[in-house]
Legacy VTK file of the C-alpha trace (Angstrom):
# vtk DataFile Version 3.0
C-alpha trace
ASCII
DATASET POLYDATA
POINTS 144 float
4.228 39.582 197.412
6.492 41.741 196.170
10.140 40.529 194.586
12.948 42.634 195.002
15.771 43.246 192.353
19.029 43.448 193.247
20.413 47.016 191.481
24.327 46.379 190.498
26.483 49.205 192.141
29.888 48.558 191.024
31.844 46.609 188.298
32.069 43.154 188.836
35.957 41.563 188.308
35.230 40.304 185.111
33.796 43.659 183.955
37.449 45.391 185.697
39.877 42.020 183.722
38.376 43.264 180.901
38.635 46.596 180.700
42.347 46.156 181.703
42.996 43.793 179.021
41.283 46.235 176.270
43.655 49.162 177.698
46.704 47.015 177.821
46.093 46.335 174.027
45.208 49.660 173.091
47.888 51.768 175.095
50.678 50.571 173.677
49.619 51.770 170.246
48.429 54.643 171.166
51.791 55.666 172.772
53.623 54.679 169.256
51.495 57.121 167.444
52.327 59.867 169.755
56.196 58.874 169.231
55.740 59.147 166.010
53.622 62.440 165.674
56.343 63.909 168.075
59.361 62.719 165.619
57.777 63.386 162.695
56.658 67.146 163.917
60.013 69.108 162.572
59.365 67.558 159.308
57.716 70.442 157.735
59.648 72.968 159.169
62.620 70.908 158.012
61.236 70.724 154.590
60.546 74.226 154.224
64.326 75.399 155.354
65.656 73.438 152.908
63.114 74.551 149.702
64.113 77.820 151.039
68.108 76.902 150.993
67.574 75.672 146.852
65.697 78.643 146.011
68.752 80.634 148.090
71.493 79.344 145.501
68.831 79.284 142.634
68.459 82.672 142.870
72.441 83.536 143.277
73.069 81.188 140.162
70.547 83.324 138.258
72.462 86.747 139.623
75.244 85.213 138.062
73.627 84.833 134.756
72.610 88.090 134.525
75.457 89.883 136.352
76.901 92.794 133.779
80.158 91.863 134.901
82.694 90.517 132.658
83.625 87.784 134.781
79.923 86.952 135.274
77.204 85.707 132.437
76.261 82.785 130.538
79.494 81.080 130.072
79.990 81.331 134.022
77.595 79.034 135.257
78.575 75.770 135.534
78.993 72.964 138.284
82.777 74.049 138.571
81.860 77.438 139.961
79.397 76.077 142.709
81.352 73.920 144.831
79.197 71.236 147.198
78.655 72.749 150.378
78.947 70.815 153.355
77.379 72.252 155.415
75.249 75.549 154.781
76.114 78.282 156.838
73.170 79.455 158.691
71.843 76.414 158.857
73.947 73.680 160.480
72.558 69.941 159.353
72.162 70.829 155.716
74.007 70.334 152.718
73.607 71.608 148.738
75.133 70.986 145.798
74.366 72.563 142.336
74.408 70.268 138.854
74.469 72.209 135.281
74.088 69.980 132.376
73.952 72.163 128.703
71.316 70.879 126.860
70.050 71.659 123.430
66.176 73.572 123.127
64.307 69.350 123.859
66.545 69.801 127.404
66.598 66.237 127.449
69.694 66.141 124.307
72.951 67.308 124.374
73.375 70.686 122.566
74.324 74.464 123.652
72.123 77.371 124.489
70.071 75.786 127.788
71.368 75.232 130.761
69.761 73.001 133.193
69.972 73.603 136.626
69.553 71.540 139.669
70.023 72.298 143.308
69.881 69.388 146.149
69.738 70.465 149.689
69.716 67.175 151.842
69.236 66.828 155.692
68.886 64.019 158.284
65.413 63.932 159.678
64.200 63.281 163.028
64.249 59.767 162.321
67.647 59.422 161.620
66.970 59.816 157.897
68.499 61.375 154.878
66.068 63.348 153.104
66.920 65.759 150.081
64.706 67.978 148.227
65.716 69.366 144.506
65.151 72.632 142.826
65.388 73.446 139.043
65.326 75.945 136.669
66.303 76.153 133.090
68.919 79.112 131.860
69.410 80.536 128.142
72.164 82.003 126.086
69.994 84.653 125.183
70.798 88.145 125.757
68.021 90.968 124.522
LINES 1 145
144 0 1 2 3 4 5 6 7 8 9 10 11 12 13 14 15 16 17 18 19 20 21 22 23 24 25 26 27 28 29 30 31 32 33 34 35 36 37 38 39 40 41 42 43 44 45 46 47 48 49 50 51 52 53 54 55 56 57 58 59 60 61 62 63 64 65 66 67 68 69 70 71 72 73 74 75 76 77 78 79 80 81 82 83 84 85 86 87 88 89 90 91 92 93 94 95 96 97 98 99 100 101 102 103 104 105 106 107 108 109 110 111 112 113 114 115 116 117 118 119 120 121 122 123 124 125 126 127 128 129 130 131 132 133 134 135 136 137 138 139 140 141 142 143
């Protein structure tokens, strides 16, 4: 006699409960990451603006330095003569300020001859939050 098997051909409802209850913990998750991956996308690009925004007035502070000008040089470059901007033009959402501290050849005392300079660009992210990236470069009285 011969015994016949009965071949499953579909899920049964515990098989379909369950499957729905590992999707309805998983989804949720899954749809936070891609929130977050989508927010956090401009970052980079955000962070690269900026870097490019220090090395912008880095490079105009160092112009200064070596400008042959008489109202130019050394003595010229300090915090006084690089006002905070606001708001950078070019690129609404940023802002940079410049600090120059004088420092003496350990550029961690105070002396004369070095000049220490620091450039802060800082931005709101796509999160809402305020992010700032600095710059620096170090300056000499020294003229060949």
């Amino acid at each position: 006699m011969k015994i016949r098997t009965r071949q499953p051909r579909a899920f049964t409802l515990i098989e379909a409960i369950i499957g729905v209850v590992i999707c309805s913990i998983a989804v949720p998750g899954l749809m936070w990451s891609l929130r977050e991956a989508a927010l956090r996308q401009a970052d980079p690009v955000l962070m690269s603006r900026a870097r490019w925004r220090a090395a912008e007035k880095i490079e105009d502070i160092l112009a200064d330095r070596h400008s042959p000008s008489l109202a130019r040089g050394y003595s010229y470059v300090t915090t006084a003569n690089y006002a905070p901007e606001a708001s950078i033009a070019g690129e609404p959402g940023f802002a940079r300020q410049v600090a120059i501290t004088e420092t003496g050849p350990n550029l961690i005392a105070a002396g004369t001859g070095y000049k220490t300079v620091v450039v802060t660009v800082s931005w709101v992210d796509g999160s809402a939050t305020t992010r700032s990236l600095s710059l620096s470069t170090v300056l000499t009285d020294y003229t060949p």
